[in-house]
FINU-348676 format. One record per atom (N, C-alpha, C): x, y, z. Coordinates in steps of 0.05 Angstrom, whole numbers, padded with zeros to 5 digits, always signed. Each point is the difference from the previous one (the first is absolute). Example, Ala and Ser with C-alpha at 12.3 -4.5 7.8 and 13.67 -1.06 7.14 Angstrom:
# residues 2
+00264-00114+00156-00018+00024+00000+00018+00024+00000-00007+00021-00014+00016+00024+00001-00015+00022+00014
//
This chain:
# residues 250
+03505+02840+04339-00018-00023+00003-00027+00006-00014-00006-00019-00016-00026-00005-00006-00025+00004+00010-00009+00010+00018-00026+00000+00016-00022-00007-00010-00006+00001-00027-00029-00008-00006+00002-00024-00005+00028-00014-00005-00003-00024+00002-00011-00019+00029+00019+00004+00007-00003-00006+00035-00035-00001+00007+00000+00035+00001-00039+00005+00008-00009-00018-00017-00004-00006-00028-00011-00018-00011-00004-00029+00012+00029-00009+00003+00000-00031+00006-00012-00005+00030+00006+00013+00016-00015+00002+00030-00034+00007+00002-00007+00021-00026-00021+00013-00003-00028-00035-00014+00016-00013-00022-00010-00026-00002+00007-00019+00018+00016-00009+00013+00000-00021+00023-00013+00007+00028-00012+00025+00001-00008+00006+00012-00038-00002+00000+00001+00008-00027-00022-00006-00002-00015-00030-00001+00023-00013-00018-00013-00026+00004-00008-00013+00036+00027+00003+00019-00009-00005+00027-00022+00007+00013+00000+00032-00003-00022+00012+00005-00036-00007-00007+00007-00008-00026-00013-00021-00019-00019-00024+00016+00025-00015+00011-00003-00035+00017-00009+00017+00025+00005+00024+00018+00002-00001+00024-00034+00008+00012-00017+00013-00028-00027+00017-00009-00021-00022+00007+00012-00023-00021-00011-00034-00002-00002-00009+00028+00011+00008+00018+00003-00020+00018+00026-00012+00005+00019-00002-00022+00014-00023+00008+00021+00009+00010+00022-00019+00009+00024+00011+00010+00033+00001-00020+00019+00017+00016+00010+00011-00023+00020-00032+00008+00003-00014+00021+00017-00025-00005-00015-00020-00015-00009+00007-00020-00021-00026-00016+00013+00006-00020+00010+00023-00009+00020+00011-00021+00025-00009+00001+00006-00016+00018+00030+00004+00014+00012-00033-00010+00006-00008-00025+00002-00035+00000+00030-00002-00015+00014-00009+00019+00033-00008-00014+00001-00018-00020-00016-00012-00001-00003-00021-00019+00001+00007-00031-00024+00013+00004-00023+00014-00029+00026+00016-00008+00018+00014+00015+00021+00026-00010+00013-00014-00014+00014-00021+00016+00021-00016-00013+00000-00012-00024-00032-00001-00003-00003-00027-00019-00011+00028-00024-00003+00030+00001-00012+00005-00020+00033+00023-00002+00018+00009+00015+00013+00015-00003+00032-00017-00017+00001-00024+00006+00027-00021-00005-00015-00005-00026-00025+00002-00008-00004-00020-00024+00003+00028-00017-00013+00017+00001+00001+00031-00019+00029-00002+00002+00022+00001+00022+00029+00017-00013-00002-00027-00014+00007-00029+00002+00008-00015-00022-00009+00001-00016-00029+00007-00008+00002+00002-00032+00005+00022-00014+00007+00017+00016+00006+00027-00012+00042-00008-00005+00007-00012+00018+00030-00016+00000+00000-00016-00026-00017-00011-00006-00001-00027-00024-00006+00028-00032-00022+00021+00005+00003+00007-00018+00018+00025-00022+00017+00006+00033+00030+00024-00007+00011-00013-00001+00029+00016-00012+00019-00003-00005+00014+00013+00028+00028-00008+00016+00014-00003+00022+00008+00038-00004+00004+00009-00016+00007+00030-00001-00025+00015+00006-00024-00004-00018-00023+00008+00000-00020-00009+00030+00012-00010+00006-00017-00007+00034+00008+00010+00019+00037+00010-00003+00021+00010+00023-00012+00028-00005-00010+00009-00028+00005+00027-00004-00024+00011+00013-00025-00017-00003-00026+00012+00002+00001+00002+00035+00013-00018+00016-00002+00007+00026+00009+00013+00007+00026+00009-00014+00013+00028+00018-00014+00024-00013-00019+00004-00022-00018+00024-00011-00022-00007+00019-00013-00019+00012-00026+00004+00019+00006+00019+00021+00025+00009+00018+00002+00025+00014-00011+00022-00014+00002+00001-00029-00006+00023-00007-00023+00012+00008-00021-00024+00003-00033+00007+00001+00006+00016+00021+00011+00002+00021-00005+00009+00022+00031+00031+00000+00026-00001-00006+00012+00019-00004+00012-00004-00029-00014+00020-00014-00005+00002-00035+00036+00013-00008+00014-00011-00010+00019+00021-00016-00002+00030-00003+00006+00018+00007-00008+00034+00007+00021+00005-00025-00015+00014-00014+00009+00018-00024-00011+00027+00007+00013+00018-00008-00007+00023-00003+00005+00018-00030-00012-00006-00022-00004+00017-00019+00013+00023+00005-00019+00021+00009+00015+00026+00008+00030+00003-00003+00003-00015+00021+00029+00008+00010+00019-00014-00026-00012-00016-00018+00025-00017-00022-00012+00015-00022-00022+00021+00002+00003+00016-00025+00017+00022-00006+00005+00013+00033+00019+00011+00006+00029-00001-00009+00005-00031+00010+00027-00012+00003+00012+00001-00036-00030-00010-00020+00012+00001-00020+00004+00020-00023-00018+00020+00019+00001+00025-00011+00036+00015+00011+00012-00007+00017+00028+00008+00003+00018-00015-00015-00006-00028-00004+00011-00012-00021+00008+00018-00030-00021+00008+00000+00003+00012-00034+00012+00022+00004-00002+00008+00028+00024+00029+00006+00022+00001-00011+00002-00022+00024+00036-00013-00008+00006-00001-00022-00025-00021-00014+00020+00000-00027-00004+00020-00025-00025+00009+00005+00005+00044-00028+00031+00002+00017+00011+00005+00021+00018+00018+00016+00026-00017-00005+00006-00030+00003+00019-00016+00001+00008-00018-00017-00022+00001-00015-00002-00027-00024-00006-00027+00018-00007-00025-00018-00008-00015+00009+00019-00018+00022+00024+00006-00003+00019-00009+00014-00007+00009+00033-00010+00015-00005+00007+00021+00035-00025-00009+00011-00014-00028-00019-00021-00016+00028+00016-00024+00007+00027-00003-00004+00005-00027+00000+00007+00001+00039+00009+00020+00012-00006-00001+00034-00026-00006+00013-00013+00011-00022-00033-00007+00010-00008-00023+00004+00008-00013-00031-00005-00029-00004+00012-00021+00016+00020+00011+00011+00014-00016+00033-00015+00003+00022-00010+00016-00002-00005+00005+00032-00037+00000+00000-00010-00008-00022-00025-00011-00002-00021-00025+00006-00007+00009+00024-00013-00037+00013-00017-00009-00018-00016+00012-00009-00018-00024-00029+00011+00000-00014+00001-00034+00001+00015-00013-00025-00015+00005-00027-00022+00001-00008-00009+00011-00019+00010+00024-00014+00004+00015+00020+00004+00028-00003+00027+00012-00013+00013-00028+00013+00035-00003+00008+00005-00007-00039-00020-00013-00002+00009-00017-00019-00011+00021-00028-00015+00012+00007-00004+00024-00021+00020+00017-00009+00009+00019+00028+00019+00005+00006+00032+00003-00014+00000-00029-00012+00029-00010-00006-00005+00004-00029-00026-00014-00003+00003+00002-00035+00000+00027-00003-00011+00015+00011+00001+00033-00005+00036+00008-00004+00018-00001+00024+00021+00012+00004+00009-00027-00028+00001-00021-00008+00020-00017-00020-00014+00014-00027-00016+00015+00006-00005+00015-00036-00032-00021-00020+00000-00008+00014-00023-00016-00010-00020+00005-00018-00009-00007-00024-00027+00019-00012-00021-00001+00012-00020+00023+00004-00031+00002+00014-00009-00022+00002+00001-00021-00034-00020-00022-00007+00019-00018+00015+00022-00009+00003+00013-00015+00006+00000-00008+00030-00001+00028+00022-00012-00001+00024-00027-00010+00005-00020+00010-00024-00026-00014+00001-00013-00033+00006+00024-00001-00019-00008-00033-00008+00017-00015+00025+00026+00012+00013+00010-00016+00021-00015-00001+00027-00007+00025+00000-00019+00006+00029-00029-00006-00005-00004-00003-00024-00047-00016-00010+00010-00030+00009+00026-00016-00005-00004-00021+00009+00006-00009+00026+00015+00017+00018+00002-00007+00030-00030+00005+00017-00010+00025-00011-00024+00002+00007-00027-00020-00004+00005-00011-00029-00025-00027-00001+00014-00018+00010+00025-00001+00006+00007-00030+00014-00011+00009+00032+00009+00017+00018-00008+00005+00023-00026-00004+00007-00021+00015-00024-00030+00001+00004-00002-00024+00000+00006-00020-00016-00007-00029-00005-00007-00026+00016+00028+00008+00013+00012-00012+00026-00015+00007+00029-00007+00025-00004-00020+00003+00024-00019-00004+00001-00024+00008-00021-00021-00018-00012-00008-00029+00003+00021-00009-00003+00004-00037+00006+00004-00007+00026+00010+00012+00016+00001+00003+00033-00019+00009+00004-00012+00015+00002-00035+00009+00006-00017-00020-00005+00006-00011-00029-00022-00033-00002-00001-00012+00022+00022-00012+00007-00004-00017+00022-00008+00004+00018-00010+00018+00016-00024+00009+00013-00024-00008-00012+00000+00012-00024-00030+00002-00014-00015-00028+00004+00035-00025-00015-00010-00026+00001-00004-00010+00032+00016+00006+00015-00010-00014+00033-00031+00015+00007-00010+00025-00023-00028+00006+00008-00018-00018-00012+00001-00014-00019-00007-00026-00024+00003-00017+00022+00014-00017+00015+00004-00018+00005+00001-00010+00025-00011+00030+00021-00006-00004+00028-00030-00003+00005-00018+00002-00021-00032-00016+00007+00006-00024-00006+00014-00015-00021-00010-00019-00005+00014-00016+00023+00024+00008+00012+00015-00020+00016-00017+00003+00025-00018+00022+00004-00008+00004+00025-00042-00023-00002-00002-00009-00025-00026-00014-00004+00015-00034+00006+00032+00001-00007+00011-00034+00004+00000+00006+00024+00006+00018+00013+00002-00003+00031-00024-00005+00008-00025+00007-00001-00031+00001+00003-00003-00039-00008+00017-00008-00016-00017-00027-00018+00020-00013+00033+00019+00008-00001+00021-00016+00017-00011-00008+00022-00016+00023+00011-00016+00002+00029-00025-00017-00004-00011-00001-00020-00027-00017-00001+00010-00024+00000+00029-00007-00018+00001-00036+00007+00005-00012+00030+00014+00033+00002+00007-00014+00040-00029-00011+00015-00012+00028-00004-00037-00010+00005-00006-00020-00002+00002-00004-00026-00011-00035-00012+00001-00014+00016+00029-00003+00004+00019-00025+00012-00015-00001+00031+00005+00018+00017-00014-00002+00024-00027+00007+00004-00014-00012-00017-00028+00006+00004-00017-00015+00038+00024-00019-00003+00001-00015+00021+00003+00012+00029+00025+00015-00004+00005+00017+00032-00003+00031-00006-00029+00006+00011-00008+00027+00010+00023+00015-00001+00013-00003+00022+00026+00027+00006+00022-00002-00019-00003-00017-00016+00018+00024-00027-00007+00013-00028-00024-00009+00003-00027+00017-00021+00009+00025+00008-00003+00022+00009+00011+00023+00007+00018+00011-00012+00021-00013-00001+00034+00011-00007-00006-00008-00030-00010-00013-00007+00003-00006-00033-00020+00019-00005-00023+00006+00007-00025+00022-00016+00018+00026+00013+00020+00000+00010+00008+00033+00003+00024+00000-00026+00016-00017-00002+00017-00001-00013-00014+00000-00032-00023-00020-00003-00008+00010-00020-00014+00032-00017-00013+00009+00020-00003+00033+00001+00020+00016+00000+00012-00004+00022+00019+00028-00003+00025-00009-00021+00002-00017-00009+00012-00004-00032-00012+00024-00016-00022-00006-00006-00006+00009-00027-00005+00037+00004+00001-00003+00038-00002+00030+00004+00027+00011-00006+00022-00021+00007+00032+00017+00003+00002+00003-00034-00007-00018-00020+00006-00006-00030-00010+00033-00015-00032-00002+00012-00005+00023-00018+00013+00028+00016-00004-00002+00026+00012+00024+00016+00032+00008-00015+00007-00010+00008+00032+00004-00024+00004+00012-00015-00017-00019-00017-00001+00008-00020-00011+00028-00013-00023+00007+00010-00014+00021-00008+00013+00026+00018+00010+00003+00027+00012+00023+00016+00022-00004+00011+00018-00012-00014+00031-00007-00010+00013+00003-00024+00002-00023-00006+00013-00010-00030-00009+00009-00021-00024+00011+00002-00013+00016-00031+00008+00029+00003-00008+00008+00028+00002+00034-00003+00041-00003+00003+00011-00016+00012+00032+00004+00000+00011+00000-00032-00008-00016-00023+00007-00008-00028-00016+00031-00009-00021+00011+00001-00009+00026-00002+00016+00016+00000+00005+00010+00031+00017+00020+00002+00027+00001-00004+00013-00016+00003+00028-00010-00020+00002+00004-00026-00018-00006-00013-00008+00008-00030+00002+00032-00008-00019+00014+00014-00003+00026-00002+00034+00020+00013+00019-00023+00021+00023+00018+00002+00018-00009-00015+00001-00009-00017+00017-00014-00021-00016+00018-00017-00017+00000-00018-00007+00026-00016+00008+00036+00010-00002+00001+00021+00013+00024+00017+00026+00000-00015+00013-00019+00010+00033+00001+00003+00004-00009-00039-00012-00009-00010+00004+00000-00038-00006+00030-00007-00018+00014+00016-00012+00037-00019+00025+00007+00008+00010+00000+00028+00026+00016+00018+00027+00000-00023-00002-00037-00007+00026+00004-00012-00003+00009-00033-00024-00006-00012-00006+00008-00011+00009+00037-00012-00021+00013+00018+00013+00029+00004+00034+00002+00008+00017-00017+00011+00032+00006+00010-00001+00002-00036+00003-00030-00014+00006-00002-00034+00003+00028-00011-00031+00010-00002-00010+00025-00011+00019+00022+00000+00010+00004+00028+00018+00018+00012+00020-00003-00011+00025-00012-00001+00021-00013-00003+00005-00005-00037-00027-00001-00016+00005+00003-00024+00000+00025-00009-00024+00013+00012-00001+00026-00003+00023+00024-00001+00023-00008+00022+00028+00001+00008+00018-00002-00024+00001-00026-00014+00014+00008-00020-00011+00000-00028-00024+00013+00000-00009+00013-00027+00013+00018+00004+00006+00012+00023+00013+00031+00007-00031+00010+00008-00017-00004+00003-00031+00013+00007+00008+00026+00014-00015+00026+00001+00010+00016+00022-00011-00003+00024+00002+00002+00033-00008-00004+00018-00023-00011+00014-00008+00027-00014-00027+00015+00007-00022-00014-00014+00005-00005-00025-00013-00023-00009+00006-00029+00007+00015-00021+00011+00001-00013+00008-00017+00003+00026-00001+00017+00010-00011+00000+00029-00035+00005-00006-00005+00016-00026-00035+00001+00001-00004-00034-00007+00020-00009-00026-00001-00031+00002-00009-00009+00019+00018-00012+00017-00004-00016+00023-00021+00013+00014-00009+00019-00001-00025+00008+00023-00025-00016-00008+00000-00003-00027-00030-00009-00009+00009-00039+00015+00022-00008+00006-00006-00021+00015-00015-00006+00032+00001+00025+00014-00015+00010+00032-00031+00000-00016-00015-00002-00016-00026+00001-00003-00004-00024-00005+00019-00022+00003-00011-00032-00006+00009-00013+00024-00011+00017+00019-00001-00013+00029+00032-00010+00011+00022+00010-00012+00023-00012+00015+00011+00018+00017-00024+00015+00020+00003+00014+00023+00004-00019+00022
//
């Protein structure tokens, strides 16, 4: 789990309460079903109107990430592909083709095969550079939609604010529902920018940055795996891949 995410998001909602509670005011003045509805239903629809049905399914099942990130371990797959090239100085390229079965990344899997079918170095390159910019691509574009529900949760949270002043308008007449419209109009534009700014911006953030994680990761697998059948010797493959642990994919 993530922890600094977490401490973060509790660490700002906290502060803002703490914030209202300093003022005087109370923390149920914060508390309006209305203002949520009307600024949380309007951000997912237009973030719905401006994806695509793949790209909106994808980005909500990557928002877990913010909180439990994909776990790579470098180390241990510099290792893994440093026995790779055992095998094959020792077995020829054939004698990874059990490996290549019994290998859970599909990336990896898929390296793997072109290795044991004889494949040229460049030829592996160019099949595995384009799964990799398609994957980066695709995640990238799922991370937007965050970015855009961070675009588009002030402004829906200022229509919620205009929404509440016409209620106002309208009953200028009866006292007791002046109240519910000037709260609805406030805590709009509090829930719009709140969202926005210690949500939906830092979630499209950090999504960003583990999708670059996971492009160096597969990145460095490529490296490995070509290096494999240049015939590279080991030992050099392995100082290779080390200079990837100094670009943070610890």
């Amino acid at each position: 789990m993530d922890l600094l995410t977490v401490i973060g998001l509790l660490l700002g909602v906290a502060a803002i309460v703490g914030g209202n509670m300093l003022e005087g005011g109370h923390t149920a003045s914060l508390v309006q079903l209305t203002a949520f509805i009307i600024v949380t239903g309007g951000t997912l629809g237009a973030a719905m109107v401006q994806t695509r049905p793949a790209t909106f399914l994808r980005a909500m099942r990557m928002a877990r990430w913010v909180v439990r990130p994909p776990r790579h371990e470098p180390g241990a797959v510099i290792e893994k592909v440093v026995e790779w090239s055992n095998i094959a100085r020792k077995e020829g390229l054939l004698g990874l083709e059990p490996v290549a079965e019994e290998e859970p990344d599909l990336f990896a899997r898929k390296g793997l095969q072109l290795l044991v079918d004889g494949s040229e170095p460049e030829s592996i390159r160019s099949v595995l550079e384009v799964e990799l910019t398609t994957r980066d691509h695709v995640d990238r574009q799922s991370a937007k939609v965050f970015e855009a529900m961070g675009g588009y949760a002030p402004t829906i949270g200022i229509l919620g604010a205009v929404m509440g002043l016409i209620h106002v308008m309208n009953n200028l007449a009866d006292p007791d529902k002046l109240g519910s419209g000037i709260a609805v109009a406030f805590v709009a534009t509090i829930y719009g920018v709140g969202l926005a700014n210690l949500l939906f911006l830092p979630v499209a953030g950090k999504l960003k940055e583990i999708v670059h994680q996971q492009t160096q990761f597969r990145d460095m697998l490529m490296e490995g795996i070509i290096s494999i059948a240049e015939g590279e010797n080991p030992r050099n493959i392995e100082a290779k891949l080390m200079g990837y642990l100094d670009q943070n994919l610890q």
